[in-house]
TORKOL-4160 file (C-alpha; in steps of 0.2 Angstrom, whole numbers, padded with zeros to 4 digits, m for minus):
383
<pt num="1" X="m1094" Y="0643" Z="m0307"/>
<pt num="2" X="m1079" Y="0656" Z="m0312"/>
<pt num="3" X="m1072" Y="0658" Z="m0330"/>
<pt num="4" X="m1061" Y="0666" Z="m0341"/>
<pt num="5" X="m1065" Y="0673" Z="m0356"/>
<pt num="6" X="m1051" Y="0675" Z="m0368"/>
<pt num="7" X="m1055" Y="0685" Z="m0384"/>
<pt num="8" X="m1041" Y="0677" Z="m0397"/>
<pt num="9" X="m1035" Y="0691" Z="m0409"/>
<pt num="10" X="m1027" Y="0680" Z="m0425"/>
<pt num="11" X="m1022" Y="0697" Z="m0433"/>
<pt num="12" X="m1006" Y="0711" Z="m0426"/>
<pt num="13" X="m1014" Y="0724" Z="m0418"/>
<pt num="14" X="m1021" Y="0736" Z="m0425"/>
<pt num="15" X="m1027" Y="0752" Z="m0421"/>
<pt num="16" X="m1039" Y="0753" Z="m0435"/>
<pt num="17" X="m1047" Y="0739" Z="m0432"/>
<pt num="18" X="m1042" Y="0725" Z="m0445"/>
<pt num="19" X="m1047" Y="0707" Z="m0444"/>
<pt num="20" X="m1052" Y="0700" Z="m0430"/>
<pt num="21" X="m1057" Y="0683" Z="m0425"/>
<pt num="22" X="m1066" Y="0680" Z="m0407"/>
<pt num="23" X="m1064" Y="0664" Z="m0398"/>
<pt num="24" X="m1070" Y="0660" Z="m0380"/>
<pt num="25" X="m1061" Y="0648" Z="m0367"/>
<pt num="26" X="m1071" Y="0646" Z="m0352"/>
<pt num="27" X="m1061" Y="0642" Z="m0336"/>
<pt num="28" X="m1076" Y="0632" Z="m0325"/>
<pt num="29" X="m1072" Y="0627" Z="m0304"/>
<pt num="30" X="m1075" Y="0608" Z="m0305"/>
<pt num="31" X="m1069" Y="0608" Z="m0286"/>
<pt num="32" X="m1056" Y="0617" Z="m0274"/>
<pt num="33" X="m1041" Y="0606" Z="m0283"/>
<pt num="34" X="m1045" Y="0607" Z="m0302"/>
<pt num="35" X="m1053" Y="0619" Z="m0316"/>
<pt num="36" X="m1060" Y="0612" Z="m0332"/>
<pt num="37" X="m1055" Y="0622" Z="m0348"/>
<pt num="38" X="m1065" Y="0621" Z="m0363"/>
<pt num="39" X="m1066" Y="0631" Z="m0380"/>
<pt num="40" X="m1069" Y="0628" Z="m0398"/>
<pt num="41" X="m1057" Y="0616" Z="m0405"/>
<pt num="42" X="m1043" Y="0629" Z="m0414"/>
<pt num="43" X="m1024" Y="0622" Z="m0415"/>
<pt num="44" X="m1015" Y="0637" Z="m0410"/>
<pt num="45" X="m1026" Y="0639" Z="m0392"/>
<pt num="46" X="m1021" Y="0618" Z="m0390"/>
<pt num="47" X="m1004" Y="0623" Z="m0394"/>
<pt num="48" X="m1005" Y="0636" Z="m0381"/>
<pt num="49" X="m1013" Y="0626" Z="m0366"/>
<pt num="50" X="m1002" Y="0613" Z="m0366"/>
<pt num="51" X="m0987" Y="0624" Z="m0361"/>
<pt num="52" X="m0997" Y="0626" Z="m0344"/>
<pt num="53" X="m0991" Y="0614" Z="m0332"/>
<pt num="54" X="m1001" Y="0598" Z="m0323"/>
<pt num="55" X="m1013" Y="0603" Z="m0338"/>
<pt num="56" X="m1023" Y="0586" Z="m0345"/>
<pt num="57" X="m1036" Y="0582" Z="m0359"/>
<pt num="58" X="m1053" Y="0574" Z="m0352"/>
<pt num="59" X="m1058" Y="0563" Z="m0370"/>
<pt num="60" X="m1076" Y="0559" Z="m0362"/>
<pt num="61" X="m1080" Y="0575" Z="m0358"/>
<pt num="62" X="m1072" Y="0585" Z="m0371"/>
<pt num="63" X="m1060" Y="0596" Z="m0359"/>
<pt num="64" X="m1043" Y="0601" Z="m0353"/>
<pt num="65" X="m1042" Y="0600" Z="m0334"/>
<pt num="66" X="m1029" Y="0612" Z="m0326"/>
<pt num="67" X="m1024" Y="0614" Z="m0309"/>
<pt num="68" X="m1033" Y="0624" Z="m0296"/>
<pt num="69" X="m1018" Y="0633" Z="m0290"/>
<pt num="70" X="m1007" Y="0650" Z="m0294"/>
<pt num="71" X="m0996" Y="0644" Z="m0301"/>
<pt num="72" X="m1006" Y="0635" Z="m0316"/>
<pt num="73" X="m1017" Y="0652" Z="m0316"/>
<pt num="74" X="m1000" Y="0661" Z="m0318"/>
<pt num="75" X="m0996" Y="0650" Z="m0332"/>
<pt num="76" X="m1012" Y="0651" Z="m0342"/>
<pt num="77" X="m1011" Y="0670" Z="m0341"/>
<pt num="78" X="m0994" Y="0670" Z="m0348"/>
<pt num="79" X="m0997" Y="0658" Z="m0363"/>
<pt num="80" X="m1010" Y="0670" Z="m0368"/>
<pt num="81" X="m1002" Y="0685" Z="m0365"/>
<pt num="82" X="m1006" Y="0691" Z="m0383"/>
<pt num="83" X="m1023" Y="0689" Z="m0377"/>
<pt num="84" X="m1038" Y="0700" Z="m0370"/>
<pt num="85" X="m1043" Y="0690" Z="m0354"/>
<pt num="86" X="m1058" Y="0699" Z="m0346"/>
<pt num="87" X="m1059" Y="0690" Z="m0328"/>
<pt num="88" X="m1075" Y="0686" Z="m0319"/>
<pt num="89" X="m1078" Y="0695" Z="m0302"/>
<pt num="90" X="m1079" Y="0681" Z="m0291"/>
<pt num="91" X="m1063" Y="0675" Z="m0298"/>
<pt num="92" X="m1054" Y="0690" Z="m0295"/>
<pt num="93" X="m1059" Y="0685" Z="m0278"/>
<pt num="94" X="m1054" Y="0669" Z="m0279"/>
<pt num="95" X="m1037" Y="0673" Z="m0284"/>
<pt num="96" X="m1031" Y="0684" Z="m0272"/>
<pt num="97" X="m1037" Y="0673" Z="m0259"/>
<pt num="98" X="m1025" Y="0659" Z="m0266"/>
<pt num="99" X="m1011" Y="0669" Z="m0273"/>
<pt num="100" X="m1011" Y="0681" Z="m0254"/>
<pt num="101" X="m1013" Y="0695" Z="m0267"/>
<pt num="102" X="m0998" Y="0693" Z="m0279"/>
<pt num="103" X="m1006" Y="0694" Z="m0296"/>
<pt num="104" X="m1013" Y="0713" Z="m0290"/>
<pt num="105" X="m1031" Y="0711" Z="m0297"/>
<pt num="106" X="m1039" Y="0721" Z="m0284"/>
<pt num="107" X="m1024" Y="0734" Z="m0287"/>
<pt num="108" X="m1030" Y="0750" Z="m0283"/>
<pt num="109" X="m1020" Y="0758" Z="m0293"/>
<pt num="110" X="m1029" Y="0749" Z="m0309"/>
<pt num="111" X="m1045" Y="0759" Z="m0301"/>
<pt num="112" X="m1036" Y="0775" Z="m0301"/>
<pt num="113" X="m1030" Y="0772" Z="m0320"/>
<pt num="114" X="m1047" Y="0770" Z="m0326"/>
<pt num="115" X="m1053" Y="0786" Z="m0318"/>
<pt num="116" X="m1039" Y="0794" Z="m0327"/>
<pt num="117" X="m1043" Y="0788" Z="m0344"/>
<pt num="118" X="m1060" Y="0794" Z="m0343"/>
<pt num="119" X="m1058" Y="0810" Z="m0336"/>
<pt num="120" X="m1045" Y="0813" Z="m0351"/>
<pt num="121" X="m1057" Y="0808" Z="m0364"/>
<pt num="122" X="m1051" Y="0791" Z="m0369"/>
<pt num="123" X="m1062" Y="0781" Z="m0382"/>
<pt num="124" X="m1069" Y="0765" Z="m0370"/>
<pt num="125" X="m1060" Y="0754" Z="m0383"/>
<pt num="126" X="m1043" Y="0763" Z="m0379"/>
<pt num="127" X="m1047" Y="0763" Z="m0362"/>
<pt num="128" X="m1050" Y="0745" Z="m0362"/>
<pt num="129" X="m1035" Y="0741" Z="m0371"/>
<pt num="130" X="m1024" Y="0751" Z="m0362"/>
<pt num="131" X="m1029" Y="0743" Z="m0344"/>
<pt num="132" X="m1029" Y="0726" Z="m0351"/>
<pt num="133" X="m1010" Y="0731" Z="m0355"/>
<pt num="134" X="m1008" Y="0737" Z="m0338"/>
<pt num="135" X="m1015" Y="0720" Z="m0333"/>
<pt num="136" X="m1007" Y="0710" Z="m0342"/>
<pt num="137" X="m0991" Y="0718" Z="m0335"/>
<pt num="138" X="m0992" Y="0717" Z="m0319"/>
<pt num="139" X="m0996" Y="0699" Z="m0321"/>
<pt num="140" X="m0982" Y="0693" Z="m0329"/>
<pt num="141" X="m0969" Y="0705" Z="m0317"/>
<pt num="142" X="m0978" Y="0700" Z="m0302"/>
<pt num="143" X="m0972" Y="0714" Z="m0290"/>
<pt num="144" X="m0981" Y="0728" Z="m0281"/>
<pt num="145" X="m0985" Y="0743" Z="m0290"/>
<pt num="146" X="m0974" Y="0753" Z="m0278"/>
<pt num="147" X="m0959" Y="0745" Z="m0282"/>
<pt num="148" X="m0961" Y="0744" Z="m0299"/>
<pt num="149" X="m0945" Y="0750" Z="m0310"/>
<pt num="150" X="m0939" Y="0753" Z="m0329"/>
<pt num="151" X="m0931" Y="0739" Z="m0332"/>
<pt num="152" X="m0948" Y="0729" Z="m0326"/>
<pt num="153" X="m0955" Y="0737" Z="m0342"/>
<pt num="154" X="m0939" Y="0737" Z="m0353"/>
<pt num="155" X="m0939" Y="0715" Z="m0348"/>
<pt num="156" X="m0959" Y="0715" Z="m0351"/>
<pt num="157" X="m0958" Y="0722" Z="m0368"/>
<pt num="158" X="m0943" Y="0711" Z="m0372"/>
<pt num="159" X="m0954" Y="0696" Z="m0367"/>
<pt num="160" X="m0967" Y="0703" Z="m0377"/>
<pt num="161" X="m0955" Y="0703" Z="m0392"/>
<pt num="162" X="m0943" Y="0688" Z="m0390"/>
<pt num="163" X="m0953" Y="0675" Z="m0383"/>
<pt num="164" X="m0972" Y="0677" Z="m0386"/>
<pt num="165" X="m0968" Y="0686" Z="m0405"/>
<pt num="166" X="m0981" Y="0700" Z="m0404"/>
<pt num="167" X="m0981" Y="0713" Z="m0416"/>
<pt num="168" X="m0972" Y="0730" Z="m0414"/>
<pt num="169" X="m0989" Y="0739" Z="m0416"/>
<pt num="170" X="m0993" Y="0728" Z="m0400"/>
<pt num="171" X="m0979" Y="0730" Z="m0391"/>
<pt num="172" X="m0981" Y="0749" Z="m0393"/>
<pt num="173" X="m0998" Y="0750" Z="m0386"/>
<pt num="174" X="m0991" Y="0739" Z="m0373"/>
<pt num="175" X="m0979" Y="0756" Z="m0370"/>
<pt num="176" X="m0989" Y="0767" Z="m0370"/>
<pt num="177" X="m1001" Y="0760" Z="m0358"/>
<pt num="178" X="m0989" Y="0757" Z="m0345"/>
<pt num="179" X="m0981" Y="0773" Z="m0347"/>
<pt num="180" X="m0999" Y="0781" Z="m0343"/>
<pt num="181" X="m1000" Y="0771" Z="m0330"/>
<pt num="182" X="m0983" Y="0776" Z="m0324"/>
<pt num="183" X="m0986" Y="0794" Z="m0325"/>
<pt num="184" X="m1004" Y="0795" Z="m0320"/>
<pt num="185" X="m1006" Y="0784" Z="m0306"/>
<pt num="186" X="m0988" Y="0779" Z="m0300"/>
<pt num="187" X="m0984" Y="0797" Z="m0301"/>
<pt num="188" X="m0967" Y="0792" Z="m0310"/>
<pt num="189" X="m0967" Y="0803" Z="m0323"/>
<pt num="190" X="m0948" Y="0804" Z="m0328"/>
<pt num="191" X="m0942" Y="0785" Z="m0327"/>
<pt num="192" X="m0948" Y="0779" Z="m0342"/>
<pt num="193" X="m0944" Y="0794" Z="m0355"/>
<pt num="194" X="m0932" Y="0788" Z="m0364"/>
<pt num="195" X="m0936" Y="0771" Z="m0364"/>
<pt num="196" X="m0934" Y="0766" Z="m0384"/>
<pt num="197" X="m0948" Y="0760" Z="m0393"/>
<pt num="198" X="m0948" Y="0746" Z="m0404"/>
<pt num="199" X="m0947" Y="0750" Z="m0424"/>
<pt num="200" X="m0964" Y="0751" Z="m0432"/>
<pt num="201" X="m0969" Y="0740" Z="m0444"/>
<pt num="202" X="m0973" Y="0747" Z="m0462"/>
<pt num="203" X="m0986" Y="0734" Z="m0469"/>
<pt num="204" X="m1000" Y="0737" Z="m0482"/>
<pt num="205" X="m1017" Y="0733" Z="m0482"/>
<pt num="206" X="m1026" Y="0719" Z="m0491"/>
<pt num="207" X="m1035" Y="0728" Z="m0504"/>
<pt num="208" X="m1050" Y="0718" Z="m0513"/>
<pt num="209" X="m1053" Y="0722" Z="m0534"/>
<pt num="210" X="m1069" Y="0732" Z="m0537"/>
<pt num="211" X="m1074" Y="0713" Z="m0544"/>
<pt num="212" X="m1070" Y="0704" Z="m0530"/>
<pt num="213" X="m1081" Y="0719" Z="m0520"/>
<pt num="214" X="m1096" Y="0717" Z="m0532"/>
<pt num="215" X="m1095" Y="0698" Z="m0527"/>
<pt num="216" X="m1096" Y="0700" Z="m0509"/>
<pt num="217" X="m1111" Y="0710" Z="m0509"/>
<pt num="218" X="m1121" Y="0700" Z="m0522"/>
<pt num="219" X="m1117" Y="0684" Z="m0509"/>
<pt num="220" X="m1127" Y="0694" Z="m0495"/>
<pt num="221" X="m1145" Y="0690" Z="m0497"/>
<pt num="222" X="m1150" Y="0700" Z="m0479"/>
<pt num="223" X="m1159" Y="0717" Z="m0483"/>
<pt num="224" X="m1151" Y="0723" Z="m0466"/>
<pt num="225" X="m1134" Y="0716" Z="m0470"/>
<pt num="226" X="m1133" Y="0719" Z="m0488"/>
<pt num="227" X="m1139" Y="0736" Z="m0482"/>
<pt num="228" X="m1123" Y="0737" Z="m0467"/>
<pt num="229" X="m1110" Y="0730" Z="m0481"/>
<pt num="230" X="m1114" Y="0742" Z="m0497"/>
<pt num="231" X="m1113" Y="0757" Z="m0481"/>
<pt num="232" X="m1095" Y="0754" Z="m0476"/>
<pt num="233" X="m1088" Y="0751" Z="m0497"/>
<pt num="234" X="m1099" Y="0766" Z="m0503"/>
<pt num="235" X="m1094" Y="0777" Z="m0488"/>
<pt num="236" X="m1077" Y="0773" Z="m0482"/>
<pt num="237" X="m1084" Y="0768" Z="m0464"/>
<pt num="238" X="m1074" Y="0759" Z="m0450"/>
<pt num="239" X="m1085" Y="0743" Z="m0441"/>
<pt num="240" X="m1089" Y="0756" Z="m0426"/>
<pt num="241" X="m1095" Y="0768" Z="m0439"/>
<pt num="242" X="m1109" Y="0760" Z="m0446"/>
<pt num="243" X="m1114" Y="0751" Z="m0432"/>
<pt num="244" X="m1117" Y="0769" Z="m0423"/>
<pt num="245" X="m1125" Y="0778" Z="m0437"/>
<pt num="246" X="m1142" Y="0783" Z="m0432"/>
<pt num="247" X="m1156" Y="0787" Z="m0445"/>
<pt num="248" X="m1154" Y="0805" Z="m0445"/>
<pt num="249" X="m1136" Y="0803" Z="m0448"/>
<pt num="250" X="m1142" Y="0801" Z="m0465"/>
<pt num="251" X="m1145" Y="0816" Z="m0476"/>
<pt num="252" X="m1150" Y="0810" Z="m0491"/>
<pt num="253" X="m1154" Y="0829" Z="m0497"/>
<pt num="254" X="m1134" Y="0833" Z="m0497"/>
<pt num="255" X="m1130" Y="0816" Z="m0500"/>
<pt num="256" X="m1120" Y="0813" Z="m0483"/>
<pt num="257" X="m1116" Y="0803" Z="m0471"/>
<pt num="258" X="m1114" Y="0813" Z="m0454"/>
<pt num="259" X="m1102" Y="0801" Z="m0444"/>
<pt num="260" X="m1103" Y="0804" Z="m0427"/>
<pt num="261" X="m1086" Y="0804" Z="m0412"/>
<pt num="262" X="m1078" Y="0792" Z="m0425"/>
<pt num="263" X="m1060" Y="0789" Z="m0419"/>
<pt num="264" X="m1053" Y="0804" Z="m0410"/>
<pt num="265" X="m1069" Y="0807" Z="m0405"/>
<pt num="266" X="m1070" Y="0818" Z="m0423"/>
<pt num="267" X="m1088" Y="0822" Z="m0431"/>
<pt num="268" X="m1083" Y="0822" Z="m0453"/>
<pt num="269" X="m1097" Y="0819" Z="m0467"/>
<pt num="270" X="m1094" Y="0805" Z="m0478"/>
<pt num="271" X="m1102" Y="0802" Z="m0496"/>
<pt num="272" X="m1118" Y="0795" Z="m0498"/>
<pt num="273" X="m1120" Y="0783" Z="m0511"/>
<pt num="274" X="m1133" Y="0784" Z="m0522"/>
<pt num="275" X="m1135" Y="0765" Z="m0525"/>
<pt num="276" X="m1134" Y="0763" Z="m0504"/>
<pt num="277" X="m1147" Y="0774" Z="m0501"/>
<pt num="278" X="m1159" Y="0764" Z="m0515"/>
<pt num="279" X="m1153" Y="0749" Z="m0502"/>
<pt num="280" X="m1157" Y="0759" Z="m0489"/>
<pt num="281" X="m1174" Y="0762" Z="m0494"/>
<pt num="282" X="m1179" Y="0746" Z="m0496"/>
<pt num="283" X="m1171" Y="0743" Z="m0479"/>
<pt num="284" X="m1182" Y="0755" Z="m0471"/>
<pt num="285" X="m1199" Y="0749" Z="m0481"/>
<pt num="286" X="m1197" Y="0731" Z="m0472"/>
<pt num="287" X="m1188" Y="0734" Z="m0454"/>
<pt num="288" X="m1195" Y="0752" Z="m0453"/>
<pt num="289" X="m1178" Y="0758" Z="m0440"/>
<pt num="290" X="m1180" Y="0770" Z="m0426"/>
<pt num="291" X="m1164" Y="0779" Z="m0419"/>
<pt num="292" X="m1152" Y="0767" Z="m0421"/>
<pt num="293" X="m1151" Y="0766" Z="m0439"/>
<pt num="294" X="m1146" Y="0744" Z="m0436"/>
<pt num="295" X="m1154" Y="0739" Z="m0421"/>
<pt num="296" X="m1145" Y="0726" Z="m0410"/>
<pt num="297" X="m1154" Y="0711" Z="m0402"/>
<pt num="298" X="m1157" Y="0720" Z="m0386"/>
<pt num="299" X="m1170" Y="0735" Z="m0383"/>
<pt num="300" X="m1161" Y="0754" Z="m0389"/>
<pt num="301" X="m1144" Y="0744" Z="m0393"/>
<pt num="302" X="m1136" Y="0744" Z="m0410"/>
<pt num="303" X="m1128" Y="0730" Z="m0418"/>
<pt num="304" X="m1113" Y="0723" Z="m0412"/>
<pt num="305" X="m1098" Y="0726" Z="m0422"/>
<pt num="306" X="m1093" Y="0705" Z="m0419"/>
<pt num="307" X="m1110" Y="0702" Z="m0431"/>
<pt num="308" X="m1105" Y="0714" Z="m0445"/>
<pt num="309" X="m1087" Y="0705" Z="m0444"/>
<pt num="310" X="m1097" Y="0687" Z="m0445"/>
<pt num="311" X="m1109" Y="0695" Z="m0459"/>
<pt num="312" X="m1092" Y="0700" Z="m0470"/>
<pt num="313" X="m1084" Y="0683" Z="m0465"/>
<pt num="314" X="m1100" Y="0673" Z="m0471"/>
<pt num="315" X="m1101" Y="0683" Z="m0487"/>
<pt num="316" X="m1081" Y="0681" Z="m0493"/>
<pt num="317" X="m1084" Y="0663" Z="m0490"/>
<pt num="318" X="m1099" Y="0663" Z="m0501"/>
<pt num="319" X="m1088" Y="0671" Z="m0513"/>
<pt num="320" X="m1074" Y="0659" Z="m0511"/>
<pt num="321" X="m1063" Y="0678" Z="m0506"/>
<pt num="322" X="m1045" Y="0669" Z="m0504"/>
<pt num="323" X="m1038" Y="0682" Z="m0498"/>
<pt num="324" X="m1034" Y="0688" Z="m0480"/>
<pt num="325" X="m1046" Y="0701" Z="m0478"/>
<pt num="326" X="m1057" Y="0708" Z="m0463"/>
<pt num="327" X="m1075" Y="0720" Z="m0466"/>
<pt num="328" X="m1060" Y="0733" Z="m0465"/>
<pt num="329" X="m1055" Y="0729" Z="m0480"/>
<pt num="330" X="m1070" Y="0738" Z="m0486"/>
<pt num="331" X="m1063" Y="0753" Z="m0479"/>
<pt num="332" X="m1046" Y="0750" Z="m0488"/>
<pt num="333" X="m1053" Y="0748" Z="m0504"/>
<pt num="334" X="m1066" Y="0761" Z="m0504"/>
<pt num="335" X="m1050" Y="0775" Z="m0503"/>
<pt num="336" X="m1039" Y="0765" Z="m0515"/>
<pt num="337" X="m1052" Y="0763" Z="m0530"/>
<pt num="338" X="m1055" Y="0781" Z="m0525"/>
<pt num="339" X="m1036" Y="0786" Z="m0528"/>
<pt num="340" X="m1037" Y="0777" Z="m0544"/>
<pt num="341" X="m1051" Y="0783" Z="m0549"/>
<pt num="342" X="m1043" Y="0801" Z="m0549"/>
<pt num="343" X="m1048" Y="0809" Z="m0532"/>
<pt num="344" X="m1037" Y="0821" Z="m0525"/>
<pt num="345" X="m1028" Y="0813" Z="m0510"/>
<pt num="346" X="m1033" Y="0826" Z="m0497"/>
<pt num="347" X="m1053" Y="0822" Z="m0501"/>
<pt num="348" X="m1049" Y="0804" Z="m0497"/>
<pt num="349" X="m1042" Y="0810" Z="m0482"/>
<pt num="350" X="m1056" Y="0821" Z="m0476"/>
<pt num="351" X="m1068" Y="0807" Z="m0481"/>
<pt num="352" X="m1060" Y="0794" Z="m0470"/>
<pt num="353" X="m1057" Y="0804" Z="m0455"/>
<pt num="354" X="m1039" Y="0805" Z="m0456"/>
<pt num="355" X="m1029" Y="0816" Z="m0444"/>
<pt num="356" X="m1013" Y="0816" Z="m0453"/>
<pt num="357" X="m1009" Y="0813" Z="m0475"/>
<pt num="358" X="m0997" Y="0803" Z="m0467"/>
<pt num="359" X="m1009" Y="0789" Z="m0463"/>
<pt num="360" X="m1020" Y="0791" Z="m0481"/>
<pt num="361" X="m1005" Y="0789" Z="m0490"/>
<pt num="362" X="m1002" Y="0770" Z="m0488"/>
<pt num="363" X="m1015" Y="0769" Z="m0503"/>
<pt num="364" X="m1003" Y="0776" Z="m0516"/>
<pt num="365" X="m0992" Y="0760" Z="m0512"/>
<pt num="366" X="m1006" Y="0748" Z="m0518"/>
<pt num="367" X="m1014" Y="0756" Z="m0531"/>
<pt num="368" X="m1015" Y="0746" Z="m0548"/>
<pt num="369" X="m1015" Y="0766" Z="m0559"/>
<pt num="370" X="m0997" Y="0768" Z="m0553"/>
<pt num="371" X="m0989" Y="0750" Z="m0554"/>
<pt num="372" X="m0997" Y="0747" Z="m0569"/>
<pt num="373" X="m0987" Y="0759" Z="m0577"/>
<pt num="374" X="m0973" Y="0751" Z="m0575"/>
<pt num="375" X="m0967" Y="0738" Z="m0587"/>
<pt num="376" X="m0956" Y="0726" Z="m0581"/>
<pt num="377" X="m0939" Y="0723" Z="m0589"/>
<pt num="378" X="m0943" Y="0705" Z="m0594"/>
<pt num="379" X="m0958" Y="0711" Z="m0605"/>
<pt num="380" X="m0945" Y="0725" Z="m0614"/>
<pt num="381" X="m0931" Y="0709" Z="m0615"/>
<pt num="382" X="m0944" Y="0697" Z="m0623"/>
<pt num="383" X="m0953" Y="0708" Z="m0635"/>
């Protein structure tokens, strides 16, 4: 049997990790002339496959049947382009027995870009990323790496744009991942420097009201997940964050939180919460953790970050939350009721690991203390 798992990501890219939605297709062989594509029922991905040609719905068995040929492979990778598609090894072999190597899976060169993101220090998530974009790439251009030029990139990213509508923030990492791999393991260091990038988009985050807050975590009956949700409000804590937080990571003498190799592989202190650590307590008192502060399903593994994101998905539906936010959201509205609150600006950015103001400063566009001091002209007109 060979598959493809396609994680579906319904939000734009985000570096910080907004929402996220995961879905899985699997690909299965049924024999050397058809695969058989199944996944949970979602428009957009039905939208999606039936752009791949020869592609057929199976009523009885509940699946799409595609083609066992290139050119349909070809076909699903580039209708889900904005996707991460992780490819089973004996599929890769597969592929470059039928396509005589075209599609570059067993490129070398992939090899050599991984060794170079690790020996610099990239995060596995930006490593991931960034050869996924590498993939992704070479896919769609279908050349070899040798001959590869800047007007392939400058018409990938246009494709990106134009015709599969990815955000800019996509399309930038998109850049940046080639470029790497154009420097680093094409040695081609000067043919993409002035390549322009696309504009970046200014959007602000969802924010949830202190009320609206207060409702979530009332909806969460779970000791451990009441426990993980109250930690990334009180605390300011991105998904990764918690999920990594070991028990001594918790100083409950100087009331922090010690965060360790959070993004930028940076070590900050956080507050600790009063109320969370009462939470915590009783946490403790009934799973009674070791190391890993939560403990995954599997033996000396912490929690996934896709259960915290079901756990904060479950709890805003219990709370009928209309609005369109992630367990990030958390994040975004711990350092806004912070700013409105009174806190100095450059605390909020120490406490949420911020490199740059630049990036803490978004919060003053969605505070309520400084729009609602302004009074609209109607209200003046009408008075």
């Amino acid at each position: 049997m060979v598959y493809i798992e396609i994680r579906k990501r319904f939000n734009v890219f985000d570096e910080t990790l907004g929402k996220e939605v995961i879905r899985v297709i699997n690909v299965d062989k049924i024999s050397d002339a058809e695969l058989k594509v199944t996944f949970q029922y979602n428009s957009k991905l039905v939208e999606k496959i039936r752009q791949v040609e020869g592609r057929r719905w199976e009523a009885i068995q509940k699946c799409w049947i595609i083609p066992n040929n290139v050119k349909s492979i070809n076909s699903l990778t580039k209708v889900f382009i904005k996707e991460d598609i992780n490819w089973d090894g004996s599929l890769n072999s597969f592929i470059t027995k039928n396509s005589e190597g075209n599609l570059h899976n067993s490129n070398p060169k992939l090899e050599e870009l991984e060794k170079c993101l690790i020996l610099k220090g990239y995060s596995p998530k930006t490593k991931k990323a960034y050869i996924g974009h590498v993939r992704r790439f070479l896919e769609i251009i279908n050349k070899k790496p040798e001959v590869l030029t800047k007007e392939d990139v400058e018409k990938y990213i246009c494709y990106l744009l134009k015709e599969q509508k990815t955000s800019h923030a996509f399309a930038n990492q998109a850049l940046s991942a080639i470029k790497f791999y154009y420097q680093h393991s094409l040695k081609k260091d000067k043919v993409l420097y002035d390549l322009p990038r696309p504009k970046k988009e200014k959007k602000l985050p969802n924010i949830l009201s202190q009320r609206e807050v207060l409702s979530i975590l009332d909806s969460v009956n779970n000791i451990k997940h009441k426990s993980i949700l109250f930690l990334i409000y009180s605390a300011g804590l991105r998904v990764g964050e918690v999920v990594r937080l070991k028990v001594d990571d918790i100083d409950s003498d100087r009331m922090l939180i010690h965060v360790r190799q959070g993004k930028g592989r940076r070590d900050r202190y956080t507050i600790l919460s009063e109320v969370a650590l009462g939470m915590l307590r009783k946490y403790a008192m009934v799973e009674k953790p070791k190391g890993w502060l939560f403990p995954g399903g599997k033996d000396n593994c912490f929690l996934t970050e896709r259960s915290v994101q079901k756990i904060f998905a479950t709890a805003c539906k219990k709370s009928s939350i209309k609005k369109d936010v992630s367990v990030h959201s958390l994040r975004h509205s711990f350092a806004t009721h912070l700013l409105e609150s009174g806190t100095d600006l450059r605390y909020i950015q120490e406490l949420l690991g911020h490199s740059s103001s630049k990036t803490t400063e978004i919060y003053t566009h969605v505070t309520e203390a400084n729009l609602s001091k302004i009074k609209s002209p109607l209200d003046r007109l009408m008075k």
